[in-house]
C-alpha positions in Angstrom: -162.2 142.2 56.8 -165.9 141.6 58.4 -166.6 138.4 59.8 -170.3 136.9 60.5 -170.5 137.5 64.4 -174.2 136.3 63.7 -176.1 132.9 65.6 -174.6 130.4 63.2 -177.2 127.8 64.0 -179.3 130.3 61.5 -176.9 129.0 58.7 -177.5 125.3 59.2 -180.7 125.8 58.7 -180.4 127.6 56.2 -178.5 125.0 54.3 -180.4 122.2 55.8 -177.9 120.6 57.4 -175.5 120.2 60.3 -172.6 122.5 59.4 -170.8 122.0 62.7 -170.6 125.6 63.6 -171.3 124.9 67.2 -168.8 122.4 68.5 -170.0 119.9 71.1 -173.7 121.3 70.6 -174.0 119.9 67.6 -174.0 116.2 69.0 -176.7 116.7 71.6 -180.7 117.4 71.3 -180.2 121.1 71.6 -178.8 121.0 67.9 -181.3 123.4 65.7 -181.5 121.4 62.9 -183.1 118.6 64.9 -185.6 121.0 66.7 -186.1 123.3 63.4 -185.3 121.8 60.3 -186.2 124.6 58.4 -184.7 127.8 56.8 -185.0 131.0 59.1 -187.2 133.4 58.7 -190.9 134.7 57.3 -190.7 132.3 54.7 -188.5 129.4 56.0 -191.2 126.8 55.6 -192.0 127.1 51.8 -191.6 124.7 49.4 -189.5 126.5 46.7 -188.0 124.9 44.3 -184.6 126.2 43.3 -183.5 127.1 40.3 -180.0 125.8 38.7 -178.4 129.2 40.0 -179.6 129.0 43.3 -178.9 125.5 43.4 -175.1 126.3 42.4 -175.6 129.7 44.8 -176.6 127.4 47.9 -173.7 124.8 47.6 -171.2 127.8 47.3 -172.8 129.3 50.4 -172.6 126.2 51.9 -169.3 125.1 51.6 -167.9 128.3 52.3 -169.7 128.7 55.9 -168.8 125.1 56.6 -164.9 126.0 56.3 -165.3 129.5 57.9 -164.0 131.2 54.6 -165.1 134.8 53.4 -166.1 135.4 49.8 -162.8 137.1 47.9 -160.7 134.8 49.7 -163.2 131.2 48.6 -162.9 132.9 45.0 -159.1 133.2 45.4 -158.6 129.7 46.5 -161.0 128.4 43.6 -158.3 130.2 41.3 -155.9 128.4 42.7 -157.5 125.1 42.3 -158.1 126.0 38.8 -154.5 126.4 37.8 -153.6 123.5 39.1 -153.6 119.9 37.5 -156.6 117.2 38.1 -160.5 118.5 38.8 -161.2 122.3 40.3 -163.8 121.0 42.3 -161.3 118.2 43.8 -158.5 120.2 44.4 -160.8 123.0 46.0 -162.0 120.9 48.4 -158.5 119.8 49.0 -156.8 123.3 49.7 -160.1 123.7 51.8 -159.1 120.7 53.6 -155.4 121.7 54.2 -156.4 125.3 56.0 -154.5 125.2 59.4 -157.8 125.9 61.0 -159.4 123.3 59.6 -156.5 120.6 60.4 -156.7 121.8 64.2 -160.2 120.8 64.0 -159.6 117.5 62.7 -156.6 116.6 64.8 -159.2 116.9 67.5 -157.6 120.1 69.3 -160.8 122.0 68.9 -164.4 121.6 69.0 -165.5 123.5 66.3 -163.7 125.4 63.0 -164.3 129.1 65.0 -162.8 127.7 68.0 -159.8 126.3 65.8 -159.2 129.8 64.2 -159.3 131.0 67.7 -157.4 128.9 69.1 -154.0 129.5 65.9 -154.5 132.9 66.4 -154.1 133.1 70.1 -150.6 131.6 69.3 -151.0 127.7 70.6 -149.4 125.8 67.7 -146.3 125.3 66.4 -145.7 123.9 62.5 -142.8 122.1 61.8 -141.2 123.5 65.1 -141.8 127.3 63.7 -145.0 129.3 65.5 -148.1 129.4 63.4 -150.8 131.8 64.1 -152.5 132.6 60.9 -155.8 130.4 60.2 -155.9 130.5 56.7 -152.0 129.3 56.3 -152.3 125.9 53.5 -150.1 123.1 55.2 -148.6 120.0 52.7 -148.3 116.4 53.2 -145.0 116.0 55.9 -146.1 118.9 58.2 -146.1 118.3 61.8 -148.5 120.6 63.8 -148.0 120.4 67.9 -149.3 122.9 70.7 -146.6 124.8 71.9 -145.1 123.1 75.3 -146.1 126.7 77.5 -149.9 125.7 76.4 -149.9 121.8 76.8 -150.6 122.1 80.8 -153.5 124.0 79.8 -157.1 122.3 81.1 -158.1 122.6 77.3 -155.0 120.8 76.1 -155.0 118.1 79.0 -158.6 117.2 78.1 -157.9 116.5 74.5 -155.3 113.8 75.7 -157.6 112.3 78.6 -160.6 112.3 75.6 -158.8 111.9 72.2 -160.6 109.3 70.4 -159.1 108.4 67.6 -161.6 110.0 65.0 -159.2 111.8 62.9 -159.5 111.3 59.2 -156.9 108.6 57.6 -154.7 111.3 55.7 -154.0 112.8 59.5 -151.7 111.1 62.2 -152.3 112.1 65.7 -150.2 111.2 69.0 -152.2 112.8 72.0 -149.8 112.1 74.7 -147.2 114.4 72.7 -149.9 116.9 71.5 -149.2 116.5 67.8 -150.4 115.8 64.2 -149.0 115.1 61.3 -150.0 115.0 57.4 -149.5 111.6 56.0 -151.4 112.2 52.8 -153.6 114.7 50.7 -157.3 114.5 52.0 -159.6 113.1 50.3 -163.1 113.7 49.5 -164.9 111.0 51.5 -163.5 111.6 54.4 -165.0 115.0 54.6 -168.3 115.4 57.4 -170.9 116.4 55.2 -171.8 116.1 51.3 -170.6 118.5 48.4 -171.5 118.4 45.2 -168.5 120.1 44.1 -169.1 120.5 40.5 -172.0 122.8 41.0 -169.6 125.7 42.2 -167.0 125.1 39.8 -170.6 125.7 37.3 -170.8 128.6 39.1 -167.6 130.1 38.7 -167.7 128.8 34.9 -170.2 131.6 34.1 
């Protein structure tokens, strides 16, 4: 499947706020959105008000570049949150939240999302003592996630232990001096980095 190889700091403009996208980057001066906090392009610096479908549009867009997730597979996982009990907007967010990817990004083993995804792929993790390597692999409350013991001597590894600072969300558990993570509880909303106004793409997939 094709995968946006692209400048992402393009999409935090385009959505107007800091997305993440760029790791460590994204904390200092040189972040876009500081220097250029407008949309890309010819016509990045009009005032156009959007209608109720591009509102909708935009939050979808936005959401699913924040989590790294293509199209079929954000509508697939908004069927799934559909079938199950409680809000769709809610439990999207939460199967979101629960990507592999996305939980070695919280934990604090990577910088950014892409670099997560990178990083499962390449083979570093283990879950529940079994080797994990798919990104998009939806983990439940009890899983333990730990780099594999051949990659903890790594530089990358060592410096998460020597700069872990405790800023994982509540419903994650981290010990850095064994390399490992577990998941206490189901995310919640709050604790997520940037705002969603979830109900506008569960409108849009109500059409």
């Amino acid at each position: 499947m094709a995968r946006y190889t692209g400048p992402v700091c393009r999409i935090c403009r385009r959505e107007g706020l800091k997305l993440y996208l760029k790791g460590d980057r994204c904390y200092t001066d040189k972040c876009s959105i500081g220097r250029r906090n407008y949309a890309p392009g010819q016509h990045g610096q009009s005032n156009k008000k959007l209608t109720n479908h591009g509102m909708q549009l935009r939050e979808k867009q936005k959401v699913r570049k924040y989590y790294g997730v293509l199209e079929g597979q954000f509508s697939e996982y908004y069927n799934m949150a559909n079938k199950m009990s409680g809000k769709s907007g809610e439990n999207l967010l939460k199967i979101l939240e629960l990507r592999l990817d996305n939980i070695i990004y919280r934990l604090g083993f990577a910088s950014s999302r892409p670099e997560a995804r990178q990083l499962v792929v390449h083979g570093h993790f283990t879950i529940n003592g079994k080797k994990a390597d798919i990104p998009s692999m939806i983990l439940k409350v009890g899983d333990v996630i730990q780099v594999k013991e051949k990659s903890q001597s790594s530089a990358k590894f060592k410096a998460f232990v020597e700069n872990h600072k405790g800023t994982a969300p509540q419903w994650l558990q981290v010990e850095p001096d064994n390399f490992t993570g577990r998941i206490v509880a189901e995310p919640a909303k709050e604790d997520i980095e940037i705002p969603i106004a979830e109900h506008l793409i569960v409108e849009w997939y109500s059409k």
